[in-house]
TORKOLGU-658128 format. One record per residue (C-alpha): z, y, x; residue in one letter; residue number from 1. Coordinates in Angstrom, 2 decimals, padded with zeros to 5 digits, always signed. Layout:
BEGIN
> pz	py	px	aa	i
> Z	Y	X	A	NUM
...
END
This chain:
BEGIN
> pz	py	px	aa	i
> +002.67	-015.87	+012.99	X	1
> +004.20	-017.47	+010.00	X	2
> +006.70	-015.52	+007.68	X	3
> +009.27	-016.50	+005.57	X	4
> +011.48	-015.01	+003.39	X	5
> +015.58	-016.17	+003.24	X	6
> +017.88	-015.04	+000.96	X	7
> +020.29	-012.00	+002.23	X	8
> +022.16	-011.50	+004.26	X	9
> +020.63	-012.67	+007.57	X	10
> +022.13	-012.29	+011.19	X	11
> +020.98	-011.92	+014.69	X	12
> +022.03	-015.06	+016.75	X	13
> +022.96	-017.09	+014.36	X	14
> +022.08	-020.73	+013.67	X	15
> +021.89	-021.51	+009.39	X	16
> +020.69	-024.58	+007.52	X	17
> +016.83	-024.13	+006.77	X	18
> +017.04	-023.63	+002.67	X	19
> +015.33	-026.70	+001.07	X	20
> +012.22	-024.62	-000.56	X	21
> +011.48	-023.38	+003.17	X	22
> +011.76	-026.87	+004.97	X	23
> +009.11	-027.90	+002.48	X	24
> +006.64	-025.26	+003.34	X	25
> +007.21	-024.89	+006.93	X	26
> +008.30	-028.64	+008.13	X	27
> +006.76	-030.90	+005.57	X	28
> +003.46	-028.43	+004.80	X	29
> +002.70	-026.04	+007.83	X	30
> +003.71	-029.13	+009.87	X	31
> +006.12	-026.50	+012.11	X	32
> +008.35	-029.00	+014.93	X	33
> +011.47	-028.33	+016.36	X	34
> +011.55	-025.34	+018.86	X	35
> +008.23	-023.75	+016.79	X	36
> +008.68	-019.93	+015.95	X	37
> +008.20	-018.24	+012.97	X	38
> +009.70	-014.68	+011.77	X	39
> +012.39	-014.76	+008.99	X	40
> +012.99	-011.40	+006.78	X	41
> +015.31	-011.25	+003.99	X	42
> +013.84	-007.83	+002.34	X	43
> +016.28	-005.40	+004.59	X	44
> +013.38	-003.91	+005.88	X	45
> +013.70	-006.13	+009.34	X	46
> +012.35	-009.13	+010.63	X	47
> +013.92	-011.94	+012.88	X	48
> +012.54	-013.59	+015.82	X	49
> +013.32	-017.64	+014.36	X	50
> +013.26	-021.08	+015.84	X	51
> +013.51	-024.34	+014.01	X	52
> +016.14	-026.25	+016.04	X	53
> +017.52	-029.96	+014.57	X	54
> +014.63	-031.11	+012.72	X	55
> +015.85	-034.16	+010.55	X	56
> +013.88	-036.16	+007.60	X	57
> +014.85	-034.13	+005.34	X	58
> +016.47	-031.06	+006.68	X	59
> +016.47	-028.78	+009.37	X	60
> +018.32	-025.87	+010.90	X	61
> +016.91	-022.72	+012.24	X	62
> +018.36	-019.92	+014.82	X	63
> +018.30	-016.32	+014.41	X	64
> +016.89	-014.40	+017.38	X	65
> +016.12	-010.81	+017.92	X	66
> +016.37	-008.13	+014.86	X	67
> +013.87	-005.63	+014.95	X	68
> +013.25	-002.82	+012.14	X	69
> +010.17	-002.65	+010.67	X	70
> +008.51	-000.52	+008.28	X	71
> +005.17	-001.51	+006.72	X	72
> +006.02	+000.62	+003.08	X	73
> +003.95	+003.57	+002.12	X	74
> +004.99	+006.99	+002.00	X	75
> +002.83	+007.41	-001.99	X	76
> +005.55	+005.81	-004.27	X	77
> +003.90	+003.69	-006.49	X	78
> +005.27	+001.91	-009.95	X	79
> +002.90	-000.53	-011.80	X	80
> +003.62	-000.54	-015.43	X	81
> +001.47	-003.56	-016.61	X	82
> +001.22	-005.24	-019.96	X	83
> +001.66	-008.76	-019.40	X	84
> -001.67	-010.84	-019.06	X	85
> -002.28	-014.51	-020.01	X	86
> -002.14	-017.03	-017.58	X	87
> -002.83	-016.60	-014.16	X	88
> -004.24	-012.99	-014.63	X	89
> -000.86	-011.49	-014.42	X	90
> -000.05	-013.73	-011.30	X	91
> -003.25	-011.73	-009.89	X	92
> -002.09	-008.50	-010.48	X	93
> +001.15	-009.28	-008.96	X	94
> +000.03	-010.41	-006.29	X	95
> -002.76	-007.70	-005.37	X	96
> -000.09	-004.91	-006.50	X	97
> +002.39	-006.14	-003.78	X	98
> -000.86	-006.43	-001.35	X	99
> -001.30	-002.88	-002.12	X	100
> +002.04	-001.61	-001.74	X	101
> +003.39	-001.22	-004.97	X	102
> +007.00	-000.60	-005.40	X	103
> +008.22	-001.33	-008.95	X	104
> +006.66	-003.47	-011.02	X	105
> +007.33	-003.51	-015.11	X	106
> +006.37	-005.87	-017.17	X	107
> +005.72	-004.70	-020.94	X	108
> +004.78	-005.79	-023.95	X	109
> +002.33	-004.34	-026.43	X	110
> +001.23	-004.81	-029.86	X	111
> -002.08	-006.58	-028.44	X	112
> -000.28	-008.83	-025.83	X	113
> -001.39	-012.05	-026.09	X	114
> +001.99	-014.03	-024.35	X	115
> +004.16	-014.75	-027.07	X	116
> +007.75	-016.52	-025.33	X	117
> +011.06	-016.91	-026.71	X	118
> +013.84	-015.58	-024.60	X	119
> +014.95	-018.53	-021.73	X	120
> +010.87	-018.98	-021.13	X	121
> +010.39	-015.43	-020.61	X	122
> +013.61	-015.98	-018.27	X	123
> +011.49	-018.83	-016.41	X	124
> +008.15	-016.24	-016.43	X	125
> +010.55	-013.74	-014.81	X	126
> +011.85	-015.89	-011.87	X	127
> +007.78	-017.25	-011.23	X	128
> +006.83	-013.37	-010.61	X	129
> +009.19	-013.08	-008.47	X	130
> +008.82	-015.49	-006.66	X	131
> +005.03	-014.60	-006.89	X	132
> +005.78	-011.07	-005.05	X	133
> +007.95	-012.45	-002.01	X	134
> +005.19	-014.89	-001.14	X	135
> +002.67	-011.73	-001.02	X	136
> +005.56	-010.34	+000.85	X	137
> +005.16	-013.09	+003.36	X	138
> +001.64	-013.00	+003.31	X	139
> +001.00	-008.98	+003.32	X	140
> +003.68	-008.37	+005.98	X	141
> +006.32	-006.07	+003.93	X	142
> +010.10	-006.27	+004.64	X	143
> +011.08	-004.97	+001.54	X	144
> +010.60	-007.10	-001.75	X	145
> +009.10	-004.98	-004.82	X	146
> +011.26	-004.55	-007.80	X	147
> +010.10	-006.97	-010.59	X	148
> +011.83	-005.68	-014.16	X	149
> +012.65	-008.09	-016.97	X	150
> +010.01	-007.32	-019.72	X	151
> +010.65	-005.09	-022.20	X	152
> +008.43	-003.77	-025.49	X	153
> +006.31	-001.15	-025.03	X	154
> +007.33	+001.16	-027.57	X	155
> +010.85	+000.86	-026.29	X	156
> +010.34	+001.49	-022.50	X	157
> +008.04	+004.71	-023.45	X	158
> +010.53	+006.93	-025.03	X	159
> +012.49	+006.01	-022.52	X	160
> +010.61	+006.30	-019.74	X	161
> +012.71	+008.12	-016.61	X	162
> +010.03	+007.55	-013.88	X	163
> +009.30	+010.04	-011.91	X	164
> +006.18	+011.75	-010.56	X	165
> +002.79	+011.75	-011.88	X	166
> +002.34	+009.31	-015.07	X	167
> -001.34	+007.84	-015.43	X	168
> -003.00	+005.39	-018.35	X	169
> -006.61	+004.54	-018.01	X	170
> -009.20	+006.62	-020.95	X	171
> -013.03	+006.10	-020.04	X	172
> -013.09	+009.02	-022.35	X	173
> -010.32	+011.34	-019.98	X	174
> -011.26	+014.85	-018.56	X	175
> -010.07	+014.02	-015.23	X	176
> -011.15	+011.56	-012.62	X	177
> -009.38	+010.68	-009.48	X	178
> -010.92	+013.61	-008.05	X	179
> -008.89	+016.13	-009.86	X	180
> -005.47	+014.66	-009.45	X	181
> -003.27	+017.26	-007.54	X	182
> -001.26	+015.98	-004.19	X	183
> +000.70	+012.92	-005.42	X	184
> +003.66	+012.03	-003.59	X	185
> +004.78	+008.97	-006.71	X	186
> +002.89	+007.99	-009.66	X	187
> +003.28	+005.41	-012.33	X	188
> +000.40	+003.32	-013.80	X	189
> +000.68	+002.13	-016.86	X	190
> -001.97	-000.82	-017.80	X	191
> -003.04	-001.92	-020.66	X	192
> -002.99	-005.78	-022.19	X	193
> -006.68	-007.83	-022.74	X	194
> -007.18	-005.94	-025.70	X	195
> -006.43	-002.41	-024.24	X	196
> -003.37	-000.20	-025.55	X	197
> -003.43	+000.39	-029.75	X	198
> -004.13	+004.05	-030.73	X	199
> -000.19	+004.27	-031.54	X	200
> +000.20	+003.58	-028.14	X	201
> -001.74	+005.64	-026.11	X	202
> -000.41	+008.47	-028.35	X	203
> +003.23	+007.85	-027.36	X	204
> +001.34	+007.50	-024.03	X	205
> +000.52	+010.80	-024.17	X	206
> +003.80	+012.15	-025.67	X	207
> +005.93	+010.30	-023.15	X	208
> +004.12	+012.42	-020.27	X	209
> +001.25	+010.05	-019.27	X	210
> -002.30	+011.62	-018.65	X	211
> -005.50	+010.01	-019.48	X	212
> -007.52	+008.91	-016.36	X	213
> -011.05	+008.07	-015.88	X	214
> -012.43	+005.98	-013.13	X	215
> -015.81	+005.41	-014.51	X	216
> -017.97	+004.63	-016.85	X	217
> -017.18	+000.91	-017.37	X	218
> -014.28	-000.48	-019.06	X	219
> -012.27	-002.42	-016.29	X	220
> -010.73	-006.13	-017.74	X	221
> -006.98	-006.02	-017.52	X	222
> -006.52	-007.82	-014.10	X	223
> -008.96	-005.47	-012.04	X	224
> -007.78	-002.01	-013.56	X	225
> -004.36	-001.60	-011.66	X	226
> -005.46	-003.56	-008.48	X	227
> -008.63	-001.00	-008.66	X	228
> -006.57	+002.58	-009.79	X	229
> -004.15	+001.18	-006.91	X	230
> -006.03	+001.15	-004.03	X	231
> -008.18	+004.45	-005.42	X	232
> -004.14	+005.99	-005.21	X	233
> -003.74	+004.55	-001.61	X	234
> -006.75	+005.39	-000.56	X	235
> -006.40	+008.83	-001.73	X	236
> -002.68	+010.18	-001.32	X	237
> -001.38	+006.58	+000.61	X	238
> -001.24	+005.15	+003.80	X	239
> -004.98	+004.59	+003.79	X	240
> -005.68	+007.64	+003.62	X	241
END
């Protein structure tokens, strides 16, 4: 059944206006009529039973049925720290991070990042990823909406990094595979941009608690590496485990 996420706070039997951005998608795109269902979340970690009722030209309302709690998060807490990407790469990664149950996304910037934007477009960037995580939301079936961070330098965020649990950066040349990670219950990931983290980087890497990790023998384009080390983590410690 469709999904579609409302802005907080939402309330069993109640009848609201249908916000403007969701008439488009589910009246004027999905083609929904009055009385059609659909299920409404708001990131609470429930879902409403919904109804499109009064189904104008332009507008539409839409009643709140039946609350029901649902958890679809996974018990391995997960925060993606990824360098930003160019173009649509980053949109990718995103999306497949919320897809895979990601919690916390941070968006940093290196040396080597490519995306160069003063501060309102970066403000613009910021609002487009998040709206790119609550349509994975709607698509991948979580209540709760990932955290998306404003973006912040690299060698600011490391020396400052208070995340907890197991810290991992990707080194084709690392000791350890996935196979010698101990029992993770949280781990952060931190990715580097197209041209891969500077030396000076992966050394405050390494002094800001992040271990080198190896998942092979070929070097893994910006894009694929946290969607792949991801699921390998889910897989592993996760809820597909």
């Amino acid at each position: 059944m469709t999904r579609i996420h409302l802005d907080p706070p939402l309330q069993q039997d109640s009848e609201v206006p249908l916000p403007d951005e969701a008439f488009r998608h589910l009246v004027q795109v999905l083609r929904l009529r009055e009385g059609e269902s659909f299920i409404a979340f708001c990131g609470d970690g429930a879902e409403y039973e919904a109804t499109l009722t009064a189904v104008a030209k332009r507008s539409a309302m839409l009643r709140l049925g039946r609350r029901r709690e649902v958890d679809r998060e996974s018990p391995l807490q997960l925060t993606l720290a990824q360098c930003v990407s160019k173009g649509d790469r980053m949109d990718y990664t995103l999306q497949k991070a919320v897809e895979l149950g990601v919690q916390r996304i941070l968006p940093l910037l290196s040396s080597r990042s490519v995306v160069k934007l003063d501060g309102e477009r970066w403000e613009k960037k910021l609002e487009h990823w998040r709206g790119i995580v609550v349509s994975a939301c709607e698509q991948s079936g979580r209540t709760r909406i990932p955290e998306v961070a404003p973006p912040l330098a690299l060698d600011r965020w490391l020396p400052a990094c208070d995340e907890s649990g197991l810290r991992l950066t990707l080194d084709p040349a690392a000791a350890q595979g996935l196979a010698a990670l101990p029992e993770v219950r949280s781990a952060t990931l931190l990715i580097g941009p197209e041209g891969g983290l500077s030396d000076t980087e992966i050394r405050q890497a390494a002094q800001a608690g992040f271990q080198g990790l190896r998942v092979g023998p070929r070097v893994l384009r910006t894009e694929t590496a946290g969607v792949a080390v991801l699921a390998a983590l889910q897989a592993r410690f996760g809820d597909w485990a």
